[in-house]
C-alpha positions in Angstrom: 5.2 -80.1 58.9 1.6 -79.1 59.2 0.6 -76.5 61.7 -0.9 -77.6 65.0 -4.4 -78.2 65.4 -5.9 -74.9 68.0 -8.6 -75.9 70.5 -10.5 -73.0 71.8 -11.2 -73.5 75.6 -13.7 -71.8 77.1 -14.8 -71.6 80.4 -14.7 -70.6 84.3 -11.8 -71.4 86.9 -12.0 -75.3 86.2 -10.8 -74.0 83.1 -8.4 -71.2 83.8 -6.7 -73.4 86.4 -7.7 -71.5 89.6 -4.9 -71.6 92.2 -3.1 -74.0 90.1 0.7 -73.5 89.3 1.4 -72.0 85.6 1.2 -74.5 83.2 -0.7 -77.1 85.6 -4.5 -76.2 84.0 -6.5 -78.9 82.6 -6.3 -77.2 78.8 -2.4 -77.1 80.1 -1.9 -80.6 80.8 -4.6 -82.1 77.9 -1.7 -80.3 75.4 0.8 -82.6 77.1 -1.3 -85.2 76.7 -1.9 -84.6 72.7 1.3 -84.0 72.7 2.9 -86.7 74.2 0.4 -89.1 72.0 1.9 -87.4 68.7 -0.5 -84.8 68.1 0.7 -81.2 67.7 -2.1 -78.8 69.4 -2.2 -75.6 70.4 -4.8 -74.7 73.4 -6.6 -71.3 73.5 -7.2 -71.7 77.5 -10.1 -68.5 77.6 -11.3 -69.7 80.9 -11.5 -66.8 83.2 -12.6 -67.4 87.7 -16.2 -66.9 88.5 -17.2 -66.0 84.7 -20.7 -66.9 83.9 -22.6 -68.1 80.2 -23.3 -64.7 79.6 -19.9 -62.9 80.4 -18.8 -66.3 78.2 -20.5 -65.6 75.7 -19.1 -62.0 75.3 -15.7 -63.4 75.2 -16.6 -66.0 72.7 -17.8 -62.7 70.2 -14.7 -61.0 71.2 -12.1 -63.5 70.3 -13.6 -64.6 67.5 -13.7 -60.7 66.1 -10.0 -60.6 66.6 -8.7 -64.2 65.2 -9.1 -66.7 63.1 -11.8 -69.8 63.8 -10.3 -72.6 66.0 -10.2 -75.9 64.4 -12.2 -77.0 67.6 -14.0 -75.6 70.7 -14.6 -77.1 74.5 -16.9 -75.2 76.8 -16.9 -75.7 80.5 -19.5 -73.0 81.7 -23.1 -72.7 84.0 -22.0 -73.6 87.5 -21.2 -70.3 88.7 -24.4 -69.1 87.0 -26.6 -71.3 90.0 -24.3 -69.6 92.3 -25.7 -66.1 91.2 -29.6 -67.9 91.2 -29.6 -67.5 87.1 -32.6 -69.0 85.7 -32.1 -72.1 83.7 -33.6 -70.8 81.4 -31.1 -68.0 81.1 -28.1 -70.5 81.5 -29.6 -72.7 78.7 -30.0 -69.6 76.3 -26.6 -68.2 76.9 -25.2 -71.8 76.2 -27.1 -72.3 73.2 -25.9 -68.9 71.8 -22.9 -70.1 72.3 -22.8 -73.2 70.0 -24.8 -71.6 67.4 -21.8 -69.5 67.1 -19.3 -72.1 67.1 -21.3 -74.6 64.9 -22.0 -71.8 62.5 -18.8 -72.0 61.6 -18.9 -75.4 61.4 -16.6 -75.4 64.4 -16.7 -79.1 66.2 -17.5 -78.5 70.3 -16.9 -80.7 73.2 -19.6 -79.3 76.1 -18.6 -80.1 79.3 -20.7 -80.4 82.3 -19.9 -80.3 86.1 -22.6 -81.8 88.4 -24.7 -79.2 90.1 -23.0 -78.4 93.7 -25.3 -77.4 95.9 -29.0 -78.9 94.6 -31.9 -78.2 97.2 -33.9 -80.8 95.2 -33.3 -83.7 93.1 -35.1 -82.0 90.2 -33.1 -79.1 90.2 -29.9 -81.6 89.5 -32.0 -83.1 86.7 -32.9 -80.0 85.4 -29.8 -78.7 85.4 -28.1 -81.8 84.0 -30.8 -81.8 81.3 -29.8 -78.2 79.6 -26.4 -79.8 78.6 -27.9 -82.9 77.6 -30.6 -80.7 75.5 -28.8 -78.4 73.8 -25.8 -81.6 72.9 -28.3 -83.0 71.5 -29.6 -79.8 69.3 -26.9 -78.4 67.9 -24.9 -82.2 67.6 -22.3 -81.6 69.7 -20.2 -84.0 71.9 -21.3 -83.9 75.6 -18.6 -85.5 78.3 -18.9 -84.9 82.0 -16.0 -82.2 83.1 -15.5 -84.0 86.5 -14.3 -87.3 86.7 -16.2 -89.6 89.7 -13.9 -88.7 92.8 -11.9 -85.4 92.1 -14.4 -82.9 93.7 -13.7 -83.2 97.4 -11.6 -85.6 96.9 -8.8 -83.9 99.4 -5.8 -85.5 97.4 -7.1 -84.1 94.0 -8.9 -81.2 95.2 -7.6 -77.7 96.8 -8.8 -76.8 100.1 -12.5 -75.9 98.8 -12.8 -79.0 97.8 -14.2 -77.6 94.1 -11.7 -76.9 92.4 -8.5 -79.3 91.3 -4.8 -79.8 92.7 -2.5 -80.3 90.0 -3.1 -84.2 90.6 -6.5 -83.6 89.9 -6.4 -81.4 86.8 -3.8 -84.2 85.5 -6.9 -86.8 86.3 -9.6 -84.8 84.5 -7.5 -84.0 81.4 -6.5 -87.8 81.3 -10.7 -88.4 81.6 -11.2 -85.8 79.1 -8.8 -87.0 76.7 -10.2 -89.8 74.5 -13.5 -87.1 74.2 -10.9 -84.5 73.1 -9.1 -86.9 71.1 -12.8 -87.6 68.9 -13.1 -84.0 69.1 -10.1 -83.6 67.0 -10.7 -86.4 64.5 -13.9 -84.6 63.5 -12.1 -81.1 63.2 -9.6 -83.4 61.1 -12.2 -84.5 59.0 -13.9 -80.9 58.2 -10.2 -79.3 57.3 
């Protein structure tokens, strides 16, 4: 039996699973999924509450020092970055380290974005949008959206906050992410 395929998730609470039972995390329940479908996959989940590009982009150099390259990556990172008033121009330099890492070593990446929160102007939700947008386009990467239309304050997939997912909503955006992930994993097939 061949070994399972190992998906490198990196991210921020969405993707650690903030206040979300063990084992109820989107990277949690997208194994499941993969699983359940016939596909043996492991799921790195490095997504860590409140962490920004940068202090993802640390991480990234520090796992990769200590293990071997994952057949595949997904990074879910930048919101809490606008919380700290980052430049986008920071955000989008962070991120694009980031990928030029993984797709150095010819690593296939899902990027994920999450619609900015709290815009004061329309062109800030543009701008912002754009950087993912941008830097798919650069380094060739797959872009999907990491919210699915109606979990964020949605108060029967959301927690209290109304940010971050209940288990029914993490279970929603991992079935949303899951044909994305599913490509994702055909093209890490394809470079093995």
């Amino acid at each position: 039996m061949l070994p399972p395929f190992t998906i490198l998730a990196l991210g921020d609470s969405l993707t650690e699973g903030y206040g979300l039972p063990a084992g109820c995390a989107v990277p949690d329940v997208l194994r499941q999924l993969l699983e359940k479908s016939g596909t043996r996959v492991r799921i790195v989940n490095l997504g860590l509450s409140g962490d920004t590009t940068a202090g993802g982009l640390r991480r990234l150099r520090a796992w990769l020092s200590r293990h071997p390259a994952p057949h595949a990556a997904m990074v879910e990172l930048g919101v809490n970055d606008t919380f700290m008033g980052l430049e986008y121009e920071e955000i989008e330099d962070n991120l694009d380290a980031i990928l030029q890492i993984l797709t150095a070593q010819d690593i296939p990446v899902l990027l994920t974005s999450m619609p900015l929160l709290f815009p004061a102007h329309e062109e800030d939700r543009k701008a912002f949008d754009a950087i993912y947008s941008n830097l798919a386009a650069r380094h060739r990467v797959m872009l999907h959206p990491f919210f699915p239309e109606g979990v964020a304050a949605n108060p029967a997939l959301s927690l209290p906050d109304g940010i971050h997912p209940a288990p029914a909503g993490a279970h929603a955006i991992a079935e949303h992410l899951l044909p994305a992930v599913q490509k994702l994993l055909c093209n890490a097939a394809g470079r093995a």
